[in-house]
Backbone as a printed PyTorch tensor [residue, N CA C, xyz], in Angstrom:
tensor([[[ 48.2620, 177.9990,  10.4330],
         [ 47.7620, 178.6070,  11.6520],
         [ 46.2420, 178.6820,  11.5400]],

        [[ 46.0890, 178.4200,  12.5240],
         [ 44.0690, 178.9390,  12.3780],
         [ 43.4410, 179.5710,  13.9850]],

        [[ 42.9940, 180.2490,  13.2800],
         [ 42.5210, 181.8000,  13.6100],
         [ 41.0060, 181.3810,  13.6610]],

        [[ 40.2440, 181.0940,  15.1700],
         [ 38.9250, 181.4150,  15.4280],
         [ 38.1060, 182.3330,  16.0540]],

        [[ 36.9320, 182.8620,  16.0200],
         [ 36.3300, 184.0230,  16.2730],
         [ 34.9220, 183.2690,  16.7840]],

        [[ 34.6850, 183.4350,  17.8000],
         [ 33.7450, 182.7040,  18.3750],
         [ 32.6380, 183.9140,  18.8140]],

        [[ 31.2280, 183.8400,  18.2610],
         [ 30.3050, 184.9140,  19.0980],
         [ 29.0820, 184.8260,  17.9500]],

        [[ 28.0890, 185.4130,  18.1730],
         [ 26.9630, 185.2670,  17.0090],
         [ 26.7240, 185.7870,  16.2520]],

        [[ 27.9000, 186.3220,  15.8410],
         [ 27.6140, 187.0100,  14.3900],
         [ 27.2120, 188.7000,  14.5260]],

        [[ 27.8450, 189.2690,  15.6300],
         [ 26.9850, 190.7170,  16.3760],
         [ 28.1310, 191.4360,  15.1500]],

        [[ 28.1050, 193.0590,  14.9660],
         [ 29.0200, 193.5200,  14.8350],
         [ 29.8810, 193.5260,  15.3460]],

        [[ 30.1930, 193.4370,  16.8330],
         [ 31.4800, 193.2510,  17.5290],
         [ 32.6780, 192.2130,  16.9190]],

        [[ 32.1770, 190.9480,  16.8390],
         [ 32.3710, 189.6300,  16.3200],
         [ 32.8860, 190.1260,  14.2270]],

        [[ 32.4460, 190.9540,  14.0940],
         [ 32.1940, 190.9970,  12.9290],
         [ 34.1930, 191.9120,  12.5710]],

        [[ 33.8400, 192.8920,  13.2730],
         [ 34.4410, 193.9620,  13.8890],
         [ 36.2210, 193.0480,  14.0630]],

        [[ 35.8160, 192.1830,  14.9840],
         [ 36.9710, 191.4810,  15.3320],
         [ 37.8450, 190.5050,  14.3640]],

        [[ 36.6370, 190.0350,  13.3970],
         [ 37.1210, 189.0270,  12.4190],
         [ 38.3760, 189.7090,  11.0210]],

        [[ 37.3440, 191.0060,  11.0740],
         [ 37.9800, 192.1310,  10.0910],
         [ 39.3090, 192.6370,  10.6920]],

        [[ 39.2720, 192.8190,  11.8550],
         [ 40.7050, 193.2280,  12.6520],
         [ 42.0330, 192.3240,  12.9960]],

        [[ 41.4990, 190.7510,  12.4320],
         [ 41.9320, 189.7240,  12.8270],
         [ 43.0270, 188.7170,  11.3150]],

        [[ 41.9470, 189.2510,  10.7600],
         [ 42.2520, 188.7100,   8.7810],
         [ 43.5000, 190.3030,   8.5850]],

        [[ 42.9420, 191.3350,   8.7410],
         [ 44.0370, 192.1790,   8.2680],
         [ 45.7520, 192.4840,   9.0270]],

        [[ 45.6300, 192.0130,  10.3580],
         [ 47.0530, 191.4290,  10.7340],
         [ 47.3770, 190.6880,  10.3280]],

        [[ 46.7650, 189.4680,   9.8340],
         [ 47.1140, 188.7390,   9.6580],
         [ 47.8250, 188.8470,   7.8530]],

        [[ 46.9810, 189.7370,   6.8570],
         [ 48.0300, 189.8450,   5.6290],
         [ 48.8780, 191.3240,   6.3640]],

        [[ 48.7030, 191.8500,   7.1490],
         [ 50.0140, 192.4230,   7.4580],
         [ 51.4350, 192.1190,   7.8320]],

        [[ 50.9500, 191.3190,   8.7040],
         [ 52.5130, 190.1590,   8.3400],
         [ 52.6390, 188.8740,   7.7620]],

        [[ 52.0760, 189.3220,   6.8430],
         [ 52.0540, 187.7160,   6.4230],
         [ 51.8650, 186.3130,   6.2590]],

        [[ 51.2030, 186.1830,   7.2400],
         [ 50.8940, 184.9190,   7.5910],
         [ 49.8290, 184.4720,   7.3340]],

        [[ 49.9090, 183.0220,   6.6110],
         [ 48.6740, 182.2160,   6.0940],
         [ 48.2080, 181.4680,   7.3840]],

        [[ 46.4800, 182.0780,   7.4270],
         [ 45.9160, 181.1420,   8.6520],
         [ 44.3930, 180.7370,   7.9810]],

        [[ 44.0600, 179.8120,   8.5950],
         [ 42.9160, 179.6210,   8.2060],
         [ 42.2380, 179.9300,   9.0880]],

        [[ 41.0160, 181.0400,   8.4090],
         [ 39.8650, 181.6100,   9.7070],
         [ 38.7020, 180.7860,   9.9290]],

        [[ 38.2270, 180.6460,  10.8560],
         [ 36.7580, 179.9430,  11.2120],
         [ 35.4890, 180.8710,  11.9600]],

        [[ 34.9100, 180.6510,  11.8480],
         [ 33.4770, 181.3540,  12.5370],
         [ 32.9670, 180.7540,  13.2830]],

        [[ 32.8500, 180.8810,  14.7380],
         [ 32.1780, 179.5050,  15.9060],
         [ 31.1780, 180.5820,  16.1050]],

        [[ 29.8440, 179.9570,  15.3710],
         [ 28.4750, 180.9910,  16.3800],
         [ 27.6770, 180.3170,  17.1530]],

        [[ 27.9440, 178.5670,  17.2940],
         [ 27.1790, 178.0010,  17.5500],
         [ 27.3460, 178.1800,  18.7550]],

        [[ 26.0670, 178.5380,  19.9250],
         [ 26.4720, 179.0730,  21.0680],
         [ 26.8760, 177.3680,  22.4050]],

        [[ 26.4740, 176.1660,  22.0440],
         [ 27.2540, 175.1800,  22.7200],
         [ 28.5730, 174.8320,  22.2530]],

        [[ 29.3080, 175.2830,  21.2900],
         [ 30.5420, 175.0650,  20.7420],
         [ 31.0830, 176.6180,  21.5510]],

        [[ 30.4740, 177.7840,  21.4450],
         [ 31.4270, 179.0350,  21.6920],
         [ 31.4200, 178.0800,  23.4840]],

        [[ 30.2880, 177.7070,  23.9180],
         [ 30.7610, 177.3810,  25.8210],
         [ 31.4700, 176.0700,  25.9610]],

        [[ 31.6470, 175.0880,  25.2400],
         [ 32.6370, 173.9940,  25.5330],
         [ 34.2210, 174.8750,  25.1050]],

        [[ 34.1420, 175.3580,  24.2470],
         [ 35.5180, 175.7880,  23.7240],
         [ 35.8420, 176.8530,  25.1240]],

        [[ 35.0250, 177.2870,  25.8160],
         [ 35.6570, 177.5210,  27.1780],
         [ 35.6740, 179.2770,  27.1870]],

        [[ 34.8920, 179.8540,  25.8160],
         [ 34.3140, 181.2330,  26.0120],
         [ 33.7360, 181.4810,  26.8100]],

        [[ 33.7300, 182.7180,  27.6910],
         [ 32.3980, 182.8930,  28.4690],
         [ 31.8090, 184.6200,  28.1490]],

        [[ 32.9140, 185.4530,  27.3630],
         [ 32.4530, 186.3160,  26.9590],
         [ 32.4960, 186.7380,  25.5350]],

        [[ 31.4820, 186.9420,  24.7870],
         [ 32.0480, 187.2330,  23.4820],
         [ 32.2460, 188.9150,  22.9300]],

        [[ 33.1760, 189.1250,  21.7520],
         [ 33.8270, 188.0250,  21.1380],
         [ 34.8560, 187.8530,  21.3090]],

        [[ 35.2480, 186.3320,  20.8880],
         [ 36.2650, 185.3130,  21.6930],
         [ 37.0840, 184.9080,  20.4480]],

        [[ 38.5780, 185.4280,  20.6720],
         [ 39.7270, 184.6870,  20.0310],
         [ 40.1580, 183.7600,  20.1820]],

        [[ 40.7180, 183.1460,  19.4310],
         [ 41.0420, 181.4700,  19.8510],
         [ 42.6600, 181.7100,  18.6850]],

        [[ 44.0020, 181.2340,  19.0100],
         [ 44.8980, 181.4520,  17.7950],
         [ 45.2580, 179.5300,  18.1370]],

        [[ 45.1080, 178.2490,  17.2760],
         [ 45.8020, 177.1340,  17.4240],
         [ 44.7950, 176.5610,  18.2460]],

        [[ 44.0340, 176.6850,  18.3370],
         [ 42.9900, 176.2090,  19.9540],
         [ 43.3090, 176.8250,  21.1290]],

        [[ 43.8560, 178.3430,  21.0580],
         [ 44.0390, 178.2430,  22.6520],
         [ 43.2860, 180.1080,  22.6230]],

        [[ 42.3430, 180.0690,  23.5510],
         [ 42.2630, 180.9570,  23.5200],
         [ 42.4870, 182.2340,  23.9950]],

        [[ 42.8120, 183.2180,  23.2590],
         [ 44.0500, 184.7580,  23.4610],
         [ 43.2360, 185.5740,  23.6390]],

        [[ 42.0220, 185.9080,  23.5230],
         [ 41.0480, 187.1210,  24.3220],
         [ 39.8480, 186.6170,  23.7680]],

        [[ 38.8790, 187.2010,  24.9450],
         [ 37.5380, 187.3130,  25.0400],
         [ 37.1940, 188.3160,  25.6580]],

        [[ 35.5400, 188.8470,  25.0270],
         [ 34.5270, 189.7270,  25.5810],
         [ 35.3290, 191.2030,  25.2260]],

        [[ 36.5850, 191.5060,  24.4980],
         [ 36.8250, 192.4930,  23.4520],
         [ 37.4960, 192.2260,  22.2210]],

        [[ 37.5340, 193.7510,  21.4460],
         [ 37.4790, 194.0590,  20.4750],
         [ 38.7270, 194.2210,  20.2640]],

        [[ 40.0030, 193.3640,  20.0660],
         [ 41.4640, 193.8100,  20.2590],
         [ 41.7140, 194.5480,  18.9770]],

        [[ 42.9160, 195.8300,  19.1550],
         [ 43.3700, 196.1020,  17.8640],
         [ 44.0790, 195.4520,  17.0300]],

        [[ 43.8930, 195.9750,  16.0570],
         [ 45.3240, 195.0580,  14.8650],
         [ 46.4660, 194.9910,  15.2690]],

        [[ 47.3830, 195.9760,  15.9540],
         [ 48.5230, 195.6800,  16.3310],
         [ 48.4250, 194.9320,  17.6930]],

        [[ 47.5260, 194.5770,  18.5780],
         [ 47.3840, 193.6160,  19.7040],
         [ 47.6230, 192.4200,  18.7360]],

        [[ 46.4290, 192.3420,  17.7950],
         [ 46.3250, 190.9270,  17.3590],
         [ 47.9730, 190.7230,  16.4300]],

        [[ 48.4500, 191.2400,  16.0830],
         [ 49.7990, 190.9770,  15.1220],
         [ 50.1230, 190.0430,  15.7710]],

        [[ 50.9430, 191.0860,  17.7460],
         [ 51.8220, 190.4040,  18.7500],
         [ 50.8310, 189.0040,  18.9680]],

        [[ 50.1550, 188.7930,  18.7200],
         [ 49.1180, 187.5870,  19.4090],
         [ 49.4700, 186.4680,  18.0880]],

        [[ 49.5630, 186.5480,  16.9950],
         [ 49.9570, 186.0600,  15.5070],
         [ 51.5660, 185.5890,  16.0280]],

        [[ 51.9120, 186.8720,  16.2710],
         [ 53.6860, 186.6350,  16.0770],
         [ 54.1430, 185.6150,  17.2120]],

        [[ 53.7980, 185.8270,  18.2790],
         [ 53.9380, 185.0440,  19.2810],
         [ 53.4350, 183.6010,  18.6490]],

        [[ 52.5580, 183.2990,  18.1570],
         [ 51.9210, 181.4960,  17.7000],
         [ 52.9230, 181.4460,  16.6110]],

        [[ 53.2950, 182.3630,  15.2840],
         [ 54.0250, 182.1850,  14.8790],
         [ 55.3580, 181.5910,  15.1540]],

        [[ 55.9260, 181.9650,  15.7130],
         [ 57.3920, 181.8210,  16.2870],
         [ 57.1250, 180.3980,  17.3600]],

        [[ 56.6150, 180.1970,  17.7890],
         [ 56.2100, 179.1650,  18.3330],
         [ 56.2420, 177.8670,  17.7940]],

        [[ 56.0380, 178.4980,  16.4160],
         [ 55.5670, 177.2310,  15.8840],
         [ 56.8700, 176.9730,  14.8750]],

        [[ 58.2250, 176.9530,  15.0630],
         [ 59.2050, 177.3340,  14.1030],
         [ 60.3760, 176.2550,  15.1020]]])
């Protein structure tokens, strides 16, 4: 699975990455995380607010700060998907 976080590096972004990695060993699941700060990669990838989740290439929220248990259901859902 891979898990992107698109924004410039603000605390928000920072905030989100940390909220994003720890669902993710909460249930388990191996993803690989990425960091998009480059701001013509965060606007082709189709962000327009940051910071911007992306789970598989598709992206699952922008312009907030989701909680850990938002992001789980957002995991579990790509998970199962992918089975």
């Amino acid at each position: 699975m891979r898990v992107q976080i698109f924004g410039p590096g603000c605390m928000n972004c920072k905030s989100l990455e940390q909220r994003a990695r720890h669902a993710a060993a909460e249930l388990g699941i191996v993803a690989e995380f990425e960091k998009v700060t480059d701001y013509l990669q965060i606007a082709e990838s189709g962000i327009l607010r940051t910071p911007g989740l992306a789970i598989d290439g598709q992206i699952v929220s922008q312009g907030r700060i989701n909680s850990v248990e938002e992001i789980k259901a957002m995991l579990q859902k790509f998970a199962a998907g992918s089975r």
